[in-house]
N, C-alpha and C positions, 0 to 999 in steps of 0.2 A: 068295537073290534078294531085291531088295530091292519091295516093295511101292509102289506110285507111292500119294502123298499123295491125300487125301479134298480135291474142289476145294470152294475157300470159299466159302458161298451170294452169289450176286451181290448181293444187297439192303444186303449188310453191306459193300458192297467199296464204296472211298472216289468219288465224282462226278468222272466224270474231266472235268479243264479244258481250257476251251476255248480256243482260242487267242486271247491278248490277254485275256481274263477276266483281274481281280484277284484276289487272293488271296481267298478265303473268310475271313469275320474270326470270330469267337468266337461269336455269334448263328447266323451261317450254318451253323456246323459242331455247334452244338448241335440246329439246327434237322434237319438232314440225318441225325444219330445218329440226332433219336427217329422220324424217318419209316422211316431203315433197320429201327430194334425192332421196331415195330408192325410193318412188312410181313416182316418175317421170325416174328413173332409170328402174321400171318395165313397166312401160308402153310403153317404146319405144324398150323394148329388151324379155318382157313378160318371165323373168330369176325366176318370183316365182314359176313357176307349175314344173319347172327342179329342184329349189331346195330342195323344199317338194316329190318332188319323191324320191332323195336325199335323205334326211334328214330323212324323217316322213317316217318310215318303221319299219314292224315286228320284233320283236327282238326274237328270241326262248328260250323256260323257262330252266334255267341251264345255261345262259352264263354267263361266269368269266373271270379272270383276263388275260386268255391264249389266248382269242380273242382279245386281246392289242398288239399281238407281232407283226402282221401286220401295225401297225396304227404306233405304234414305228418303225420298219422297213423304214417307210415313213417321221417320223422322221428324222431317221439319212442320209437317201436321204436328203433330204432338208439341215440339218448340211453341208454336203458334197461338194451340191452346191454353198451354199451362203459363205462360209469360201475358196471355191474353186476357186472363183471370185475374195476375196479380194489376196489370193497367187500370180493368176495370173497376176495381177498389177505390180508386184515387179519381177516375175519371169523371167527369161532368158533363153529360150530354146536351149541354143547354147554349145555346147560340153568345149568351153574354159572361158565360163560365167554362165553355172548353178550350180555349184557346190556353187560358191562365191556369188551370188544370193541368192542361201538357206541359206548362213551363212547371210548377208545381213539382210532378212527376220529374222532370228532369234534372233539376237544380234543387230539392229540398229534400224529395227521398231517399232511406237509407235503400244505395243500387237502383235507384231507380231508372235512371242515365243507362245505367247495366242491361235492365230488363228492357226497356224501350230500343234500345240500341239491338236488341236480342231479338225482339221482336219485328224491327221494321227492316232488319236485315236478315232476319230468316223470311219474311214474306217473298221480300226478292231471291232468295237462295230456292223457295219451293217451287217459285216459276219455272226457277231455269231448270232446277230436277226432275219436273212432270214434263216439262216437254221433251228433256235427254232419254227419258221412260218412255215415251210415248214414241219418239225417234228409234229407240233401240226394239219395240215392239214391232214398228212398221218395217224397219230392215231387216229383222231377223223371221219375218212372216209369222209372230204369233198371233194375229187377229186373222187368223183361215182356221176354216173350220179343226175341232169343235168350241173355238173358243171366240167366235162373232160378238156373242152378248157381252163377253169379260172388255171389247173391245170398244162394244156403246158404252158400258159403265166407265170406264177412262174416258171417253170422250164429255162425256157428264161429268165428271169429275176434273178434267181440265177446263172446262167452263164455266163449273163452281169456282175453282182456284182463281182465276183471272175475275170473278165476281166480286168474289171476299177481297184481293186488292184492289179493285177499282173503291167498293165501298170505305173501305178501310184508308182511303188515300184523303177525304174529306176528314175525317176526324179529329187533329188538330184543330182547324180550322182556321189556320191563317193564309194571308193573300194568296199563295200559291196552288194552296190546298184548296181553297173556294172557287178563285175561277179556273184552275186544270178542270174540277168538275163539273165546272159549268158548259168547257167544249165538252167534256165527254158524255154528259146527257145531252145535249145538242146534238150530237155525233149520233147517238141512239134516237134520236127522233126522225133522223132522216131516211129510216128505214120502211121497208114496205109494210105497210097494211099494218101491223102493231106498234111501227116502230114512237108512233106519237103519246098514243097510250102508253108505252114503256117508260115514255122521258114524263108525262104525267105521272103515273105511279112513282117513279122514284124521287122527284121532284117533292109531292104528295100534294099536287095542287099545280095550277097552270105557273106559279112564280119560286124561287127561290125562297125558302122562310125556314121559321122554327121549327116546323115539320121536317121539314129536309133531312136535319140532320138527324133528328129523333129516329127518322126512319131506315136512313144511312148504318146508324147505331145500331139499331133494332135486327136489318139483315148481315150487318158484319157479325154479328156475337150471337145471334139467334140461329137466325132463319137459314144460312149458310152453312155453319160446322154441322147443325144437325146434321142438313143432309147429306153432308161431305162423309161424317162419319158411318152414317146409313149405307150409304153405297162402298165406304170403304170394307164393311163389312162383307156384302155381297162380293165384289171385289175378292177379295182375300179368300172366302168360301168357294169360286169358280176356280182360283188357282191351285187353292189346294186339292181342291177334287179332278181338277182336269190335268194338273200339273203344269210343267211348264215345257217349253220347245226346245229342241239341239239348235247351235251355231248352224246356219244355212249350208254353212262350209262344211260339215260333217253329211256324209253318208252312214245312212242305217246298215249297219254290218248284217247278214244273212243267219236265220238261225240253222244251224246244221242239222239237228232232230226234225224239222219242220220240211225240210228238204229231202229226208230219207223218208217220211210219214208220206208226200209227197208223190217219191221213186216209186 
């Protein structure tokens, strides 16, 4: 017995024409494909009601240019990543191979110079962006309630960001780059109660060695973006649900219906 055919989702099946309608030309029928994608893309993952909650939200009167520094901040995350990737293709984690590896990368690959240069100067670009974010959150009072927690998770997250460049600043590994990181885990030992354990762990052993950087390696591209990207998640979920705050300099205008409801 033969099985009757699985019918084909209607989203994908061609518009049919109407009578006297021209021919559909090359735009039209491109245009038609990516609407069928997306709604057969919706239909089995129902991704439109999450992206319009997303998307299609309140903006408050008085926003400007200072509410971009978040959205750029996310930027230069992304710069980070993706330039972070093509480094680590060529890179050599190994105490008597990374150094000549970075030269490698710089002088022999096609853009390499490019991407490196992309890279170690979007690192410094994201510092100064999370803390103009972070500045523009504090003066404009969006960490009062109800957005407290949106206000730890940035602080977490500018503490990851200053993470990933401290670790990410050993990696070369040449003179500069070995002992800057030698005061700056020093500089972390001299702190209270964990601070000895911290310069042990990142060390990975009471001396400077082959570990070090392995492990340097391991939280710059591992253990950091994870949880960067993690929180930027959450992050981005609390803003969009709670929205975002008016310039302090704005007062909330009175609603008139509420005022007679009121009388």
């Amino acid at each position: 017995m033969k099985l009757p055919k699985i019918p084909f989702p209607p989203l994908l099946l061609p518009r049919p024409k109407r009578p006297g309608e021209p021919k559909p030309g090359p735009l039209d029928q491109a245009k038609d494909a990516g609407i069928h994608t997306v709604g057969w893309i919706d239909e089995r993952t129902s991704l439109s009601g999450a992206g319009r909650w997303l998307m299609f939200r309140k903006v408050p009167k008085g926003t400007n240019w200072f509410y971009t520094l978040g959205s750029a901040t996310l930027f230069a995350f992304l710069n980070q990543a993706v330039t972070g990737v093509f480094l680590a293709m060529y890179y050599d984690p190994s105490p008597t191979r990374a150094y000549e590896s970075a030269r490698y990368i710089t002088n022999d690959v096609f853009l390499g110079e490019f991407v490196r240069g992309m890279h170690k100067w979007g690192s410094t670009m994201m510092v100064i962006l999370i803390f103009l974010h972070m500045a523009r959150t504090f003066f404009f009072g969006a960490y009062k309630y109800p957005r407290e927690l949106n206000w730890v998770i940035g602080v977490a997250l500018l503490i990851l960001t200053m993470l990933m460049s401290f670790s990410g600043y050993l990696l070369p590994f040449d003179q500069r780059s070995y002992w800057a990181t030698i005061v700056g885990v020093n500089i972390n030992g001299t702190g209270p109660l964990v601070g000895p354990y911290l310069s042990d762990f990142l060390r990975g052993g009471p001396e400077f060695g082959a570990t070090t950087l392995s492990r340097f390696y391991s939280i710059h591209m591992l253990l950091v973006p994870g949880a960067i990207a993690a929180l930027i998640g959450a992050h981005l979920y609390l803003v969009a649900k709670l929205g975002t705050t008016a310039p302090p300099w704005l007062k909330a205008e009175p609603d008139e219906r509420l005022a007679e409801e009121r009388a």
